[in-house]
C-alpha positions as a LaTeX table, in Angstrom:
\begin{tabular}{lrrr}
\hline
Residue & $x$ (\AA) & $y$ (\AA) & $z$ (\AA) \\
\hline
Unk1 & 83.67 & $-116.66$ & $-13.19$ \\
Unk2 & 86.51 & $-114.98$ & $-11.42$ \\
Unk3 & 87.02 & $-113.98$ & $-7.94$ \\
Unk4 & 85.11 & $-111.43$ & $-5.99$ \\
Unk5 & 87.21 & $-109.19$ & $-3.42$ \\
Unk6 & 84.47 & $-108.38$ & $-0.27$ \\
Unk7 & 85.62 & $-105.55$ & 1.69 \\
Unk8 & 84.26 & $-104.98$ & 5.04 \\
Unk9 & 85.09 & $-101.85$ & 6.81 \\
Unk10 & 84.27 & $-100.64$ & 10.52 \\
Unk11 & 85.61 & $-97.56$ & 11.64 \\
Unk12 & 84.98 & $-97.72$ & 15.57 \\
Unk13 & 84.32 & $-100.02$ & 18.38 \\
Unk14 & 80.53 & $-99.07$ & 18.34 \\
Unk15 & 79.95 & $-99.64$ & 14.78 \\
Unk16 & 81.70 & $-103.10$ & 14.97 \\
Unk17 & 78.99 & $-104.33$ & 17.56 \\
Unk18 & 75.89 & $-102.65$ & 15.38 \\
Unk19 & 73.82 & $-105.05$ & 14.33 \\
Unk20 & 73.35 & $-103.11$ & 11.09 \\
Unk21 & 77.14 & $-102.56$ & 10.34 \\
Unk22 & 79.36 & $-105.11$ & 12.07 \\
Unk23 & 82.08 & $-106.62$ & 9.98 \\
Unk24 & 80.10 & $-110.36$ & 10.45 \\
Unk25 & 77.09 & $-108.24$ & 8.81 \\
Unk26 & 78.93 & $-106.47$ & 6.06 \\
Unk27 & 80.20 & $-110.12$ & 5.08 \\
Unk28 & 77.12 & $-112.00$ & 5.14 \\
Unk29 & 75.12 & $-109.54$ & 3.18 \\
Unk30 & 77.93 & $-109.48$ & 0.09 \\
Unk31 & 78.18 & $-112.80$ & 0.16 \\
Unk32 & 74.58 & $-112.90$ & $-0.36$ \\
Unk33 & 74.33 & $-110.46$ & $-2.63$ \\
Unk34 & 77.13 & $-112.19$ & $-4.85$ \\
Unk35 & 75.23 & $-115.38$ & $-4.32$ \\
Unk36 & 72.02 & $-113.95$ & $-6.14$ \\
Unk37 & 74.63 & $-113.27$ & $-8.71$ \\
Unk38 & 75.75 & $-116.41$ & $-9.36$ \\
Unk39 & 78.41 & $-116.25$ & $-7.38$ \\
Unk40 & 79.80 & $-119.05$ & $-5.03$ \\
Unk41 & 81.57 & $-119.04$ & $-2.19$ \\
Unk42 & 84.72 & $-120.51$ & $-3.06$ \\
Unk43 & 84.66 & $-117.62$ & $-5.87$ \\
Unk44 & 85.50 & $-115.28$ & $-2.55$ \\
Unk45 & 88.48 & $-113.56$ & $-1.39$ \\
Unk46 & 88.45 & $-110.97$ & 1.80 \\
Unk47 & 90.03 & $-107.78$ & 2.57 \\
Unk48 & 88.83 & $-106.84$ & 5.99 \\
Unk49 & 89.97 & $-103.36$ & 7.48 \\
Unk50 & 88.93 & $-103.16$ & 11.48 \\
Unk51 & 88.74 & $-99.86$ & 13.31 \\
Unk52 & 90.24 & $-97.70$ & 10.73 \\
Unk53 & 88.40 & $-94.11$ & 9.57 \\
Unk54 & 87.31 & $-94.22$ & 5.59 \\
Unk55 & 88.42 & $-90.70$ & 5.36 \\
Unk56 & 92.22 & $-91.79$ & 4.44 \\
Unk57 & 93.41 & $-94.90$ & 2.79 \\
Unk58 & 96.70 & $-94.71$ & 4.26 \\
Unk59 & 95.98 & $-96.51$ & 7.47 \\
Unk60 & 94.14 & $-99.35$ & 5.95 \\
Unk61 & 96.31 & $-102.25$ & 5.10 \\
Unk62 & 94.14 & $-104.32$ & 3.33 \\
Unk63 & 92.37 & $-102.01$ & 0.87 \\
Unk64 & 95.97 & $-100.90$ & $-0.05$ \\
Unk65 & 96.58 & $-104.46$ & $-0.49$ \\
Unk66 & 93.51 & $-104.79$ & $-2.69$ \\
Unk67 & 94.18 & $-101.76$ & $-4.63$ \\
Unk68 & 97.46 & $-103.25$ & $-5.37$ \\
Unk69 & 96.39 & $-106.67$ & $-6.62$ \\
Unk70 & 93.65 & $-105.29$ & $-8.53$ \\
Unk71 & 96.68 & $-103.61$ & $-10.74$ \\
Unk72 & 98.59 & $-107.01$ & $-11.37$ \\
Unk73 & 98.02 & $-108.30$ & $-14.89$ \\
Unk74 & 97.72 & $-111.54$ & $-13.61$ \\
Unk75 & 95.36 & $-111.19$ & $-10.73$ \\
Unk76 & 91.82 & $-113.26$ & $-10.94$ \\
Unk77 & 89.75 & $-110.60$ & $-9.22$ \\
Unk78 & 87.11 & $-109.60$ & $-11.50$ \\
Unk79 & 85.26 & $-106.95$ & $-9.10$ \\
Unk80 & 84.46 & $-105.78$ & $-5.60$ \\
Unk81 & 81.76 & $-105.97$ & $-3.54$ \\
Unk82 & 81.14 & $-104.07$ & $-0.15$ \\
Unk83 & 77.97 & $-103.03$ & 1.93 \\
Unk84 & 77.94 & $-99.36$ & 0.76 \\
Unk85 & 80.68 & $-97.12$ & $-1.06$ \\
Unk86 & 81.30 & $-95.37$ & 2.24 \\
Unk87 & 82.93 & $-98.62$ & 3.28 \\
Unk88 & 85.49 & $-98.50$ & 0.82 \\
Unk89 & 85.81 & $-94.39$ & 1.39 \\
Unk90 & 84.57 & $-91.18$ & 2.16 \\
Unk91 & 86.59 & $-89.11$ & 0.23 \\
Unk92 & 85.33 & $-88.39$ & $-3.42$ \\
Unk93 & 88.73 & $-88.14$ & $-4.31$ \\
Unk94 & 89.79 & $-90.86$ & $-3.19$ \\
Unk95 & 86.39 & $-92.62$ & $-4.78$ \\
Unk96 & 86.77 & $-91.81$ & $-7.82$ \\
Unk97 & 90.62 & $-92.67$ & $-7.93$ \\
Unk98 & 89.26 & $-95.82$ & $-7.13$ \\
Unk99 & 86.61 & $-96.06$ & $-9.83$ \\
Unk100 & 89.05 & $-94.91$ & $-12.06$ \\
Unk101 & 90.90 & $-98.22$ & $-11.02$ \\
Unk102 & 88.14 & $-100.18$ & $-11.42$ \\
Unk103 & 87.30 & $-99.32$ & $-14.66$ \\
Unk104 & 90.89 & $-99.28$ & $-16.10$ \\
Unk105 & 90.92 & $-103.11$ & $-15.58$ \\
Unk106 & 87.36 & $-103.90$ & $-16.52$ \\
Unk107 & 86.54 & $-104.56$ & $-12.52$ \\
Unk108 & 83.13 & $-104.70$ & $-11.30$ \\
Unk109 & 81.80 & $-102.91$ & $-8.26$ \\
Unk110 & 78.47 & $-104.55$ & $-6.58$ \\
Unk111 & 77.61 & $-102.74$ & $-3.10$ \\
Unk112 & 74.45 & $-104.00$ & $-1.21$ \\
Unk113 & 72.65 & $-100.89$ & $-1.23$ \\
Unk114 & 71.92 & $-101.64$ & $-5.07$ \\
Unk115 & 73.69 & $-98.42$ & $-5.75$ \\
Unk116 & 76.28 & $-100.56$ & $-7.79$ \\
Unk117 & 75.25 & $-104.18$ & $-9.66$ \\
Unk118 & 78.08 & $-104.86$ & $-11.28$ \\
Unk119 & 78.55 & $-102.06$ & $-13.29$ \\
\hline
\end{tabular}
């Protein structure tokens, strides 16, 4: 198996110390998730964006970052995982610019919501 990018996102203070949506959350529930997938840990590489809206991508270093190793021919990533698609965005345009992405280079997308399995 290949690597598996997690991407947690918080966009505020308050959401960072949720319970349900703090960045130590996000990660432990992909890593999970992967897990159940046969995943292992040393399989995972993080992109962590702290603080930063999901309305834009311009602000958020590390997703750009992802994006742009997820487009080098050599790269080892074989998908993404995050705790729901609004952590990556909420823009539909920007979504689906993103899923366009993903399945240009045969990526996999897993969110823990179950919305996405590797599909």
């Amino acid at each position: 198996m290949g690597k598996i990018a997690i991407y947690p996102r918080v966009s505020s203070e308050k959401q960072a110390s949720e319970d349900r949506y703090s960045l130590a959350v996000q990660k432990e529930r992909c890593e999970a998730l992967l897990i159940s997938q046969g995943y292992k840990r040393e399989d995972f590489v993080y992109y962590c964006d702290a603080g930063i809206s999901g309305i834009t991508i311009e602000e958020r270093d590390e997703l750009k970052e992802l994006l742009k190793r997820l487009q080098e021919p050599d790269n080892n990533i074989e998908g993404v995982c995050c705790y729901d698609l609004s952590r990556i965005s909420r823009s539909i345009s920007h979504t689906l610019e993103i899923f366009k992405l993903l399945k240009e280079n045969n990526l996999r997308l897993f969110t823990c919501d179950g919305a996405f399995m590797g599909i």
